[in-house]
RODO-2510 file (C-alpha; in nm, 4 decimals, decimal comma):
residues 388
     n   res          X          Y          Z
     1     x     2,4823     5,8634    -0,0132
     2     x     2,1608     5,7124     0,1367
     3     x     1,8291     5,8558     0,2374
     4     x     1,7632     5,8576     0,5917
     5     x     1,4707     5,6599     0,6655
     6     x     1,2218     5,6307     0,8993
     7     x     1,3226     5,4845     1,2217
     8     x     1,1039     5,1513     1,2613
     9     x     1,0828     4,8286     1,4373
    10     x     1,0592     4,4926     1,2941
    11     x     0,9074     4,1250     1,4610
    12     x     0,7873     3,7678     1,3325
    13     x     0,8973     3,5864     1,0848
    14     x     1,1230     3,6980     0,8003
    15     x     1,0061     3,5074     0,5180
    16     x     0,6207     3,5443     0,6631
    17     x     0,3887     3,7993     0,4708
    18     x     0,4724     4,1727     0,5314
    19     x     0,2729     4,4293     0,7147
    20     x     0,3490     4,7346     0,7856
    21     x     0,1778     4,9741     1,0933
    22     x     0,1484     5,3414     1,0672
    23     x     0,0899     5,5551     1,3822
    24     x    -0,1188     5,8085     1,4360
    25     x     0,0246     6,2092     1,4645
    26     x     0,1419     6,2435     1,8249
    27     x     0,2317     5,8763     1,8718
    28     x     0,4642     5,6636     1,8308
    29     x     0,5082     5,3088     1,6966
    30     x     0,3758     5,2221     2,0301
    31     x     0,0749     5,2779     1,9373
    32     x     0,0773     4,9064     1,8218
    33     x     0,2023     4,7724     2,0861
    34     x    -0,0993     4,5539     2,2034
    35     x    -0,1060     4,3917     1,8359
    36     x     0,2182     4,3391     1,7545
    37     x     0,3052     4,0109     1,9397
    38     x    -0,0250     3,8770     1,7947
    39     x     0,0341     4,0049     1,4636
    40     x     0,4147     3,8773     1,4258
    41     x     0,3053     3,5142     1,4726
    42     x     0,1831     3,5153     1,1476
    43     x     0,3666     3,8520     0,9364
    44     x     0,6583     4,0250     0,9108
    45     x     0,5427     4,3275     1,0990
    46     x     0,7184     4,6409     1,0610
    47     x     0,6547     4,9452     1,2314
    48     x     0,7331     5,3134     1,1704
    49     x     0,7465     5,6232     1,3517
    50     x     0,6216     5,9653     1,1837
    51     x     0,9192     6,1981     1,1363
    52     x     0,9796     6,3928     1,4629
    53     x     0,7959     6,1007     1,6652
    54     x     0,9637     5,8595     1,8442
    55     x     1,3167     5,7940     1,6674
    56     x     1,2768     5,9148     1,3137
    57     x     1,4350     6,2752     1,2226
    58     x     1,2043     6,5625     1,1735
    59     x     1,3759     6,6648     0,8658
    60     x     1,2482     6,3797     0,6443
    61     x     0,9448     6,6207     0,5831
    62     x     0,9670     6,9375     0,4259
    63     x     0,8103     7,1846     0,6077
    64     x     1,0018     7,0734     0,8981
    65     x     1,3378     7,2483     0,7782
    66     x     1,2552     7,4080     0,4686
    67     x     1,0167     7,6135     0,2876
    68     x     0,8282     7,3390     0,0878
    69     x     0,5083     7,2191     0,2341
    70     x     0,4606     6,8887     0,3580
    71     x     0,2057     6,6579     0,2231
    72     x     0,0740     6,3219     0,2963
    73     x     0,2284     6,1753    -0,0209
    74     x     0,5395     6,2945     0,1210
    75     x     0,5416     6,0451     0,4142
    76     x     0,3855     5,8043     0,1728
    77     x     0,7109     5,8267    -0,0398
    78     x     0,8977     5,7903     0,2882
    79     x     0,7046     5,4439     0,3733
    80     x     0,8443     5,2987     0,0252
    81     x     1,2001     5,3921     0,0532
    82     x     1,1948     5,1936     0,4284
    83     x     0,9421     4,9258     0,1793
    84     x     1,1876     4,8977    -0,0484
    85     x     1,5241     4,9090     0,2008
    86     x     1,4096     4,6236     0,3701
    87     x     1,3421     4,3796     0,0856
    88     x     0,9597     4,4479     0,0966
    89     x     0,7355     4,4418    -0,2514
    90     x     0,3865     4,3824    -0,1730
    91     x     0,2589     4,3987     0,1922
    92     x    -0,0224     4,4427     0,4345
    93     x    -0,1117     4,7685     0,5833
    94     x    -0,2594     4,9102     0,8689
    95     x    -0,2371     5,2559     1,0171
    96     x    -0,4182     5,4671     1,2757
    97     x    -0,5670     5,7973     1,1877
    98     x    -0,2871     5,9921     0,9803
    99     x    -0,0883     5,6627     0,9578
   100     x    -0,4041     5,5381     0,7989
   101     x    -0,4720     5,8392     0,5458
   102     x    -0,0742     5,7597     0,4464
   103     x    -0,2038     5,3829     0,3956
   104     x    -0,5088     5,5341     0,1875
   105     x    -0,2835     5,7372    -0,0111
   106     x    -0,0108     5,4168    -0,1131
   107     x    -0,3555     5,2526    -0,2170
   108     x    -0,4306     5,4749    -0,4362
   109     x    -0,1445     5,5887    -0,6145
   110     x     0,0687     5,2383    -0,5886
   111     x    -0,1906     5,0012    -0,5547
   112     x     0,0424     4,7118    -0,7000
   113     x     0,1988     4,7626    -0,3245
   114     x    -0,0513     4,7215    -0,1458
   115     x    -0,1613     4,3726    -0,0456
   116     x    -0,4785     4,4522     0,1855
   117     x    -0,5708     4,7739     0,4176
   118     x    -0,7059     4,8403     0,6965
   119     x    -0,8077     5,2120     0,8360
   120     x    -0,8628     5,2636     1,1933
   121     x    -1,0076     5,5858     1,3098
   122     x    -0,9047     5,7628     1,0007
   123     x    -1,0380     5,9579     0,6836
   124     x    -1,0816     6,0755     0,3273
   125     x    -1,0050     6,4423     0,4354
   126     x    -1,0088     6,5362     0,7817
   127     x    -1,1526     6,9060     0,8094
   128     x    -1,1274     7,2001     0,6926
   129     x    -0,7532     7,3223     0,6702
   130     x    -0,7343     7,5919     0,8787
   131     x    -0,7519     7,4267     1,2452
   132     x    -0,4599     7,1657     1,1554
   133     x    -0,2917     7,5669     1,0248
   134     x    -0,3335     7,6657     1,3336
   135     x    -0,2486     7,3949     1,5553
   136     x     0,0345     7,3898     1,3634
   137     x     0,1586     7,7489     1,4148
   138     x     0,0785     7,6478     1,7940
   139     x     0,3535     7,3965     1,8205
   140     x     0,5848     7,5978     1,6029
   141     x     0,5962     7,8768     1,9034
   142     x     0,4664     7,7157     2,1630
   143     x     0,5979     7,3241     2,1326
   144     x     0,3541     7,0241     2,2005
   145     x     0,2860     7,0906     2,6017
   146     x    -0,0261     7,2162     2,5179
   147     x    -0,1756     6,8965     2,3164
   148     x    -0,0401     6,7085     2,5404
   149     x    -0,2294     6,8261     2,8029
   150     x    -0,5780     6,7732     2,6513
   151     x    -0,4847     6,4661     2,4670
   152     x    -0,6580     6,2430     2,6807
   153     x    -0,9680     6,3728     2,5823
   154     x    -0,8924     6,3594     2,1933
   155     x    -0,7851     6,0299     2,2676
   156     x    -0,9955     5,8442     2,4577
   157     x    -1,2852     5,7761     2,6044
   158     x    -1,4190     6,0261     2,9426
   159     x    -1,2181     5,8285     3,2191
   160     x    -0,9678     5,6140     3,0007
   161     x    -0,6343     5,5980     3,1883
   162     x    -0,3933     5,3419     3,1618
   163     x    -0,0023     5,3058     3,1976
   164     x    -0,0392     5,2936     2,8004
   165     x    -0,2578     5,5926     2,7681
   166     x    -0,0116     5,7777     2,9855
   167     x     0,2717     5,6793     2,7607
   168     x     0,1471     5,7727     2,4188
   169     x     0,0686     6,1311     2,5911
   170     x     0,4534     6,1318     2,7443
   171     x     0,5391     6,0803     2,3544
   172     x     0,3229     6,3499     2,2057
   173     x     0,4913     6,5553     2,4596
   174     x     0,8463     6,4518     2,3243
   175     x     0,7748     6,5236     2,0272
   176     x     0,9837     6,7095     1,7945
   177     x     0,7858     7,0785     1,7431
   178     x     0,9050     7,0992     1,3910
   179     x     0,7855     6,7406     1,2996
   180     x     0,4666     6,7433     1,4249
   181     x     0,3973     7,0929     1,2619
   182     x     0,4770     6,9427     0,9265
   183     x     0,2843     6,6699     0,9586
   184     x    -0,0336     6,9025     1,0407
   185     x     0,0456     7,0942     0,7635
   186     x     0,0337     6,7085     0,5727
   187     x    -0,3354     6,6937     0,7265
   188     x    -0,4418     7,0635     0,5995
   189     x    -0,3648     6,9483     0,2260
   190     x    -0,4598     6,6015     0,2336
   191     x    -0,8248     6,4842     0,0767
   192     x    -0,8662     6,1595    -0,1206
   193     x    -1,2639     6,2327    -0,1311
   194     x    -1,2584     6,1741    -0,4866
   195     x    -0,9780     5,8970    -0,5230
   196     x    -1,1512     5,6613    -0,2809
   197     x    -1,3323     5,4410    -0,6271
   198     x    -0,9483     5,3910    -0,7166
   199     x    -0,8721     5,1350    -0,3985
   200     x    -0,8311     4,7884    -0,5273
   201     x    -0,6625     4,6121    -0,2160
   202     x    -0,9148     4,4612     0,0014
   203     x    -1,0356     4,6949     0,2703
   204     x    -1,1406     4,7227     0,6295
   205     x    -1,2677     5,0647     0,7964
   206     x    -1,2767     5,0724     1,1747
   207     x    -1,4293     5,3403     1,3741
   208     x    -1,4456     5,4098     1,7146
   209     x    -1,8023     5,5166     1,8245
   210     x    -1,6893     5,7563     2,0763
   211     x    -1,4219     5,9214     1,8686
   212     x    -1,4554     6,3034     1,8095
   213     x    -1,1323     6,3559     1,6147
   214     x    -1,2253     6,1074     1,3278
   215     x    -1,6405     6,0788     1,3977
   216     x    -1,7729     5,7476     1,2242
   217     x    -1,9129     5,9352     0,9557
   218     x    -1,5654     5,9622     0,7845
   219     x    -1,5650     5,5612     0,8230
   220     x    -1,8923     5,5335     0,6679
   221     x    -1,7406     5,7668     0,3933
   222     x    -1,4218     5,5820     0,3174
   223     x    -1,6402     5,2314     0,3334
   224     x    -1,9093     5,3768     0,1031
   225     x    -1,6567     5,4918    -0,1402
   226     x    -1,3985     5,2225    -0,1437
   227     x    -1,5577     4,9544    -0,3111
   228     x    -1,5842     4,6246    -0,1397
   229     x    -1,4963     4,7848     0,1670
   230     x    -1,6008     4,6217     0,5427
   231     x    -1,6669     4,8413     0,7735
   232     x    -1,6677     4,7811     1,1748
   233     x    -1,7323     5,0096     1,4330
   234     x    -1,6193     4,9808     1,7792
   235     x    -1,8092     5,0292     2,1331
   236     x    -1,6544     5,1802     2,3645
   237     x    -1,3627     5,3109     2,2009
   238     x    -1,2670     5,6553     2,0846
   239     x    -0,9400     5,7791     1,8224
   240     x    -0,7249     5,5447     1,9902
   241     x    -0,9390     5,2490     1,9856
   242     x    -0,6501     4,9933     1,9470
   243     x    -0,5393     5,0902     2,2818
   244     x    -0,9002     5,0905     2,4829
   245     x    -1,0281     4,8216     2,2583
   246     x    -0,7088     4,6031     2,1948
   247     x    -0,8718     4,2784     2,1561
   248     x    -1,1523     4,3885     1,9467
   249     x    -0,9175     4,5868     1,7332
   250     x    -0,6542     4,3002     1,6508
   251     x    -0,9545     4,0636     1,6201
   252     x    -1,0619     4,2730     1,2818
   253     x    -0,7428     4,3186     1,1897
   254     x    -0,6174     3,9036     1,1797
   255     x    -0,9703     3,8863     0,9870
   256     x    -0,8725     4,1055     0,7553
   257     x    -0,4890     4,0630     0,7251
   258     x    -0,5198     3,7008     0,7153
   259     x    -0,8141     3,5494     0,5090
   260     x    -0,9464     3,2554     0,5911
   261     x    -0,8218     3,1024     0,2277
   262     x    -0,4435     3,2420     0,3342
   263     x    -0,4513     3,0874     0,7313
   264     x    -0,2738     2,7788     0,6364
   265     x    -0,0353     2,9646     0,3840
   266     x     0,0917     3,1905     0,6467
   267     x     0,1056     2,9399     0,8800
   268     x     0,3194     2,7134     0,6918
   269     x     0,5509     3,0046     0,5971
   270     x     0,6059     3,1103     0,9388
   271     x     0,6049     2,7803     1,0725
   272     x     0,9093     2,6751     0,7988
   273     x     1,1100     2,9798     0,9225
   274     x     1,1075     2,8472     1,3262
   275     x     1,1471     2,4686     1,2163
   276     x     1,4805     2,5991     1,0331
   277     x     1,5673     2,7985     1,2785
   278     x     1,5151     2,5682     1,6037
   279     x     1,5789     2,2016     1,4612
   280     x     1,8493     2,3286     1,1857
   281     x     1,8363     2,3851     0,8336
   282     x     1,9760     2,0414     0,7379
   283     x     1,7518     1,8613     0,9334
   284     x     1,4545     2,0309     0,7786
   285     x     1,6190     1,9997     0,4599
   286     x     1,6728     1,6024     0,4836
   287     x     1,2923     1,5831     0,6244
   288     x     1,1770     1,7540     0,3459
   289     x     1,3915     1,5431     0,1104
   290     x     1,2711     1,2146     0,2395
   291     x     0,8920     1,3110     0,2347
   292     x     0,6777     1,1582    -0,0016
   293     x     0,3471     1,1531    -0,1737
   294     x     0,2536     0,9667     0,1699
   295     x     0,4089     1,1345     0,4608
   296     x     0,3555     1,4960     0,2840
   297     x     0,0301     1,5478     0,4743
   298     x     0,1411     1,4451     0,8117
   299     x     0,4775     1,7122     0,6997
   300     x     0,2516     1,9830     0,6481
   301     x     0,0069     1,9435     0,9494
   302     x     0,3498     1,9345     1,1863
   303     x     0,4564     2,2476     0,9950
   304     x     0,1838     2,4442     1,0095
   305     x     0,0591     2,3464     1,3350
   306     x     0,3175     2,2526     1,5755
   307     x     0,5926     2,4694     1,4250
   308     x     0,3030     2,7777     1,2961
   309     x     0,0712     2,7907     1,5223
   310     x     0,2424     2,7014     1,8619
   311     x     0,6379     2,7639     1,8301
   312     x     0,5338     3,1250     1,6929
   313     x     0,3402     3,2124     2,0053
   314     x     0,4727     3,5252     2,1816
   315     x     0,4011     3,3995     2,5276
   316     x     0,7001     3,1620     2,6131
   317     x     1,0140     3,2384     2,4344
   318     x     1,2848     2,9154     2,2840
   319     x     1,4551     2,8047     2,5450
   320     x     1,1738     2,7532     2,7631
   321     x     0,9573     2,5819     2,5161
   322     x     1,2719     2,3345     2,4407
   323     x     1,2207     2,2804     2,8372
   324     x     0,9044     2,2146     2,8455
   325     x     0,9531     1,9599     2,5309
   326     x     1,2429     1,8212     2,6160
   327     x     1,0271     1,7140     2,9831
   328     x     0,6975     1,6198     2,7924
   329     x     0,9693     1,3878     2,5970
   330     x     1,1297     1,2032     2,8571
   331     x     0,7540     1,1424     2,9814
   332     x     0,6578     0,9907     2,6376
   333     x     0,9575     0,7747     2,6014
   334     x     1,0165     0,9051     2,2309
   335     x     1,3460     0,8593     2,2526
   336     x     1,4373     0,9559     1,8413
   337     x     1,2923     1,2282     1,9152
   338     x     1,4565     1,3426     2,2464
   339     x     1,7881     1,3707     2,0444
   340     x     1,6058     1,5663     1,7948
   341     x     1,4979     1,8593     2,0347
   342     x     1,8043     1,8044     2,2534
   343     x     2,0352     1,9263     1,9572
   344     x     1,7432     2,1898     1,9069
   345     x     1,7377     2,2941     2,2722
   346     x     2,1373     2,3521     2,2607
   347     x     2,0537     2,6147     1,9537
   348     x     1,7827     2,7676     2,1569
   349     x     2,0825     2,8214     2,3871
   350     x     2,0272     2,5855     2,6981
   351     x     2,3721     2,5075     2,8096
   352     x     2,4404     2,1592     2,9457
   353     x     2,4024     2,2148     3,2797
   354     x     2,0402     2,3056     3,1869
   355     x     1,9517     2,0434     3,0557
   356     x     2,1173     1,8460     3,2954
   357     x     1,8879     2,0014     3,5243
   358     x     1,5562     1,9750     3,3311
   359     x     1,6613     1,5773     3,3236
   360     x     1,6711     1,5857     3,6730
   361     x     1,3778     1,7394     3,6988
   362     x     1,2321     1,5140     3,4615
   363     x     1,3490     1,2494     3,6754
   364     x     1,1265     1,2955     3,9813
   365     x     0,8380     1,3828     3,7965
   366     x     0,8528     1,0916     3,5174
   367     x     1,0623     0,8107     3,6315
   368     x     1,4015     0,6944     3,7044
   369     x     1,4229     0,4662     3,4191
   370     x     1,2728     0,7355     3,1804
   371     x     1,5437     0,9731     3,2867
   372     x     1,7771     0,7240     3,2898
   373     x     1,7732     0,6944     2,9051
   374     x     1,7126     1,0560     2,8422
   375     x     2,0541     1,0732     3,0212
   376     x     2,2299     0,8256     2,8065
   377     x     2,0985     0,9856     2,5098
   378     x     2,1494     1,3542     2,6417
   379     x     2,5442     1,2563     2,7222
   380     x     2,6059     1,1425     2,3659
   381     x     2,4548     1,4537     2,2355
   382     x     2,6496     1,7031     2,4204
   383     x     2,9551     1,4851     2,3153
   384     x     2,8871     1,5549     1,9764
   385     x     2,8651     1,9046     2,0265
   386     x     3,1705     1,8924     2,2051
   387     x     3,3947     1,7782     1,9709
   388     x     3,2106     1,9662     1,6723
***
């Protein structure tokens, strides 16, 4: 029979680098939401939820069902079986506060899994046990209501409020009582003060200047121990600083996650996965076939570029990109490759009437006799698809 696992989310590209996103306790995978689409151009990104956040079970921890105690190496192990269920060896991570002490721990203890890491608003050990005791026997009789209504001020900075503030407080408040007890009681045992020399993966330690749960002394701590470590701290920003400072945040983080010595890499690996997907795997194939010692450069720069760095952008999705190309072709005249990206445009799922009316748009806005063609050439296409 097979484990539950942790529920998650995935985006980007599936043959692109992995990185995986660990929340902080109270939150859920939404906690990344400003990143992700930024992140995914470039990674596989997956995202978890703690158990009893969000969608995962609270009974993946002991402690939340049982009479064992849970421990941060418990939700570590957790991380690998999802690691390993999905296909995923070596990866990226990044995790918030607890999500980040989880990251700390896989470091240390599996350090042939981890690719890079990067802490935000976390620590080595965070406090004496016996407040994360009681704040867990809190929620086991009284349920999260109460946290909920001060989070804010753990959170964030004095006067922070935004629709994404409000709805990482709506899912502490949803949160399963038993869950977020165990992973307290996680907190109480965890401290890595004296495992921090054992971090090989490249490291990056942000802090939040204004944050009183995780103060930037424990940043300074885990960059002074971790050797090599960079450390960054954040203006304006408290334990959630991803959310108040989103740009700042995934600014470090692409640094970090994406060397400049791995830019093109990633690129070209992402980029390969959206040329297959949008222009066929055939085509690419044949391309790839044909290229020689030559044309190879002018390959790459197309793949890494135009397919990388522009097809992967989160801000227009297929179809309308094969719009806008399919236009900005009938305007150039490059007729080859108008039949190209009108076969692509049919498996970004523009139906012929679409494009029928993008030609006619094209029509009034670049020619008659420019249209005209891109008709000719359009009504042989859909033929072929037609009596494929």
């Amino acid at each position: 029979m097979t484990s539950p696992l942790l529920h998650h989310r995935s985006a980007g590209p599936a043959a692109a680098p992995p990185l995986l996103l660990g929340p902080s306790l109270g939150t859920s995978l939404a906690v990344w939401d400003p990143q992700v689409p930024a992140l995914a151009r470039n990674h596989r990104v997956v995202r978890w939820d703690l158990p009893g956040h969000g969608g995962s079970p609270a009974d993946l921890l002991p402690g939340a069902g049982a009479a064992a105690i849970a421990t941060v190496a418990d939700l570590g192990r957790l991380v690998l079986d999802l690691a390993d269920s999905l296909g995923i060896g070596r990866f990226g991570y990044a995790g918030v506060s607890l999500g980040g002490a989880v990251g700390l721990w896989l470091a240390v203890h599996h350090p042939e899994r981890v690719a890079s890491l990067a802490l935000v608003c976390s620590s080595a050990q965070f406090g004496d046990p016996g407040p994360w005791l009681e704040r867990a026997a809190l929620v086991r009789k009284q349920g999260t209501a109460p946290l909920a209504a001060t989070a804010p001020d753990r959170w964030f900075t004095p006067g922070h409020r935004s629709p994404a503030a409000d709805a990482l407080v709506d899912d502490l408040r949803a949160a399963d009582p038993a869950g977020y007890a165990a992973c307290c009681d996680a907190l109480a045992a965890y401290d890595l003060r004296s495992e921090l020399h054992r971090v090989t993966a490249p490291t990056l330690v942000l802090a939040g200047r204004e944050d009183r749960a995780t103060p930037p002394v424990h940043a300074r701590e885990l960059a002074d121990g971790i050797p090599g470590a960079t450390l960054t701290e954040l203006a304006g920003a408290a334990h959630l600083a991803g959310v108040e400072q989103p740009a700042a945040v995934l600014t470090a983080l692409r640094a970090q996650l994406t060397p400049p010595s791995l830019n093109d890499d990633a690129r070209h690996v992402a980029g390969t996965a959206v040329r297959r997907a949008v222009l066929g795997a055939d085509h690419v194939d044949r391309a790839t076939a044909r290229t020689t010692a030559f044309t190879a450069p002018f390959q790459d720069f197309i793949t890494r570029y135009a397919w990388g760095e522009i097809w992967t952008r989160p801000g227009l999705d297929r179809r309308t990109r094969s719009c806008i190309t399919l236009t900005a072709l009938v305007a150039g005249g490059h007729q080859e490759e108008l039949a190209m990206h009108l076969r692509a445009a049919r498996r970004n799922g523009l139906t012929g009437e679409e494009i029928q009316e993008v030609l006619l748009q094209s029509a009034i806005y670049c020619g008659v006799p420019a249209a005209n063609a891109a008709f000719a050439i359009a009504d042989r296409i859909l033929r072929e698809g037609d009596e494929n």
